[in-house]
C-alpha positions in Angstrom: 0.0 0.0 0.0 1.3 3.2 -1.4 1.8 6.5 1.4 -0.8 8.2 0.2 -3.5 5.9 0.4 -2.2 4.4 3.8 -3.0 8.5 4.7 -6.5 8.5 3.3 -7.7 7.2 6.5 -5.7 8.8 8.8 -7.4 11.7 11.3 -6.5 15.2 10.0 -4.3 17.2 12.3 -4.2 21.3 12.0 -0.3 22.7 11.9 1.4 25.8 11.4 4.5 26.2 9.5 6.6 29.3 9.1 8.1 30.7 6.4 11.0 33.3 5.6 12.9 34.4 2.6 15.5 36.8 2.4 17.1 36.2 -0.7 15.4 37.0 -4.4 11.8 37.5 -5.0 11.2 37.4 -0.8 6.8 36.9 -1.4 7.2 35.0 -4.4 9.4 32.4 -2.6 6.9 32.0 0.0 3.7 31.7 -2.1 5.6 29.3 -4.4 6.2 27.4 -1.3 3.0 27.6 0.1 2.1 26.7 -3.8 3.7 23.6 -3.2 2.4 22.4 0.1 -1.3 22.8 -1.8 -0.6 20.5 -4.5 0.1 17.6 -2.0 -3.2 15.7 -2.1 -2.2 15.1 1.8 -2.5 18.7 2.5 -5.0 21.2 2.7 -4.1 25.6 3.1 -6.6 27.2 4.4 -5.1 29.9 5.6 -2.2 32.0 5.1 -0.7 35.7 7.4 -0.3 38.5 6.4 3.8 38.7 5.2 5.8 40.3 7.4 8.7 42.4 6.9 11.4 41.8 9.7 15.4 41.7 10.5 17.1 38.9 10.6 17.6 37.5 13.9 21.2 35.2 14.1 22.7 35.6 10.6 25.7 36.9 9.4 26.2 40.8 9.9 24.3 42.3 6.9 21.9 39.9 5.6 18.7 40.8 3.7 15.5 41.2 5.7 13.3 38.6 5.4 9.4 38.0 5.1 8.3 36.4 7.6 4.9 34.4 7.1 2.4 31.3 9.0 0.0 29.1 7.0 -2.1 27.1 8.8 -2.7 23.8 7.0 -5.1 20.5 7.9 -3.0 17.5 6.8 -3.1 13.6 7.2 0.8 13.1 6.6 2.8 12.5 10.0 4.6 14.7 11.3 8.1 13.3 10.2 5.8 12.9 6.6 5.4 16.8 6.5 8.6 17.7 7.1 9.9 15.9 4.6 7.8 17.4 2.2 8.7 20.6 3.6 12.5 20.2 3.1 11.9 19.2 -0.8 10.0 22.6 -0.8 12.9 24.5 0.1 15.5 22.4 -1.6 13.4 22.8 -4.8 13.2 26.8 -4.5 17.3 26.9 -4.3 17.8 26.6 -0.2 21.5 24.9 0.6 21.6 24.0 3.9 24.8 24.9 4.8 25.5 27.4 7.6 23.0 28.0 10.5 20.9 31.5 9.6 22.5 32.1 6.6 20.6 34.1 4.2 17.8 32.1 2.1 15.6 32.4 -0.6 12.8 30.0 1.5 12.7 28.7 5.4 10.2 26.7 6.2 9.6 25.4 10.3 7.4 22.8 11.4 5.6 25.2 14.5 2.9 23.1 15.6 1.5 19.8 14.5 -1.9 19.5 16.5 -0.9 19.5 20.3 1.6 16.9 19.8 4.9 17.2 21.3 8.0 16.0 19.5 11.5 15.4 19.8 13.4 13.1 17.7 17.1 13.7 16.3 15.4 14.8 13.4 12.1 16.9 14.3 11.4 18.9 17.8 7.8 20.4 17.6 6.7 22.6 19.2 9.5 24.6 17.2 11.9 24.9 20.0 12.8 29.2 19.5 9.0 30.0 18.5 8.1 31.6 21.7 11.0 33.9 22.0 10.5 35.2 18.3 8.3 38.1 17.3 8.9 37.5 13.6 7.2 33.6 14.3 4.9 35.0 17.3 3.1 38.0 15.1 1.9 35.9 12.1 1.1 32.8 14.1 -1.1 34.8 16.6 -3.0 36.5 13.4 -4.1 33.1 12.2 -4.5 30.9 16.0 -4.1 33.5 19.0 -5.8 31.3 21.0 -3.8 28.1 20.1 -2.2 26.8 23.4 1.8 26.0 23.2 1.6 22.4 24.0 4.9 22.0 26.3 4.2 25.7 27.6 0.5 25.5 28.4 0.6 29.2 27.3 -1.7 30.8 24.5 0.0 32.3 21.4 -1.1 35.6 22.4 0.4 35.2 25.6 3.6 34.0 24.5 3.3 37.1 22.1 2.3 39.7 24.9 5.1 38.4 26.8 7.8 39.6 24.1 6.2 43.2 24.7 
């Protein structure tokens, strides 16, 4: 039995993923991206932020500013599934990951997958520095303010309000 049809049964979960560009067309790289997670039958879009201009935070001295963006998306892939699919995304849009926060043209971060909590070698959901950035906070809390951090207890407003 193929993936796909293994999923066809499985309970949809609701996640958010981030996304940031700061290298060539910053929006088009993210609603090429967020192009790309559509057209996964596993996958569903619904909604997408507002983009959000913002400095880079950890990069080399004098990298671009990025977009900054959070789609909320209803999906039956796992986890591990997803994130798979969202490092093809940003392999096929040009990212080489090769230096921690170096600039690049399309960043996508698993935020949260349902209220699961995850840590594996390989994924850690919730994203481990969402609730001390602004640039994640702002867009997420535009789409789910009242979504609760799962390891936190804490509302994404709340985490937000705490950054003021």
């Amino acid at each position: 039995m193929s993936d796909h049809s293994a999923n066809s049964n499985s309970q949809s979960v609701i996640a958010y993923v981030a996304l940031g560009s700061n290298l060539g067309d910053r929006a088009g790289n993210i609603h090429v991206a967020v192009d790309s997670l559509i057209v996964d039958p596993d996958i569903i879009v619904p909604r997408l932020s507002k983009l959000y201009d913002t400095a880079p935070v950890g990069g080399p001295v004098g990298s671009p500013r990025f977009l900054n963006a959070v789609a909320e998306i209803t999906t039956t892939l796992s986890p591990t599934q997803l994130m798979n699919k969202m490092l093809e995304i940003e392999k096929e849009l040009g990212r080489d990951r090769r230096d921690k926060w170096e600039p690049r043209p399309i960043d996508l971060d698993l935020l949260l997958f349902g209220d699961q909590i995850i840590s594996t070698q390989e994924l850690i959901v919730p994203h481990p520095l969402m609730h001390e950035r602004r640039f994640v906070l702002e867009p997420l809390a535009e789409l789910a303010p009242d979504a609760m951090h799962p390891a936190m207890g804490v509302s994404i407003k709340d985490l937000l309000a705490a950054l003021e």
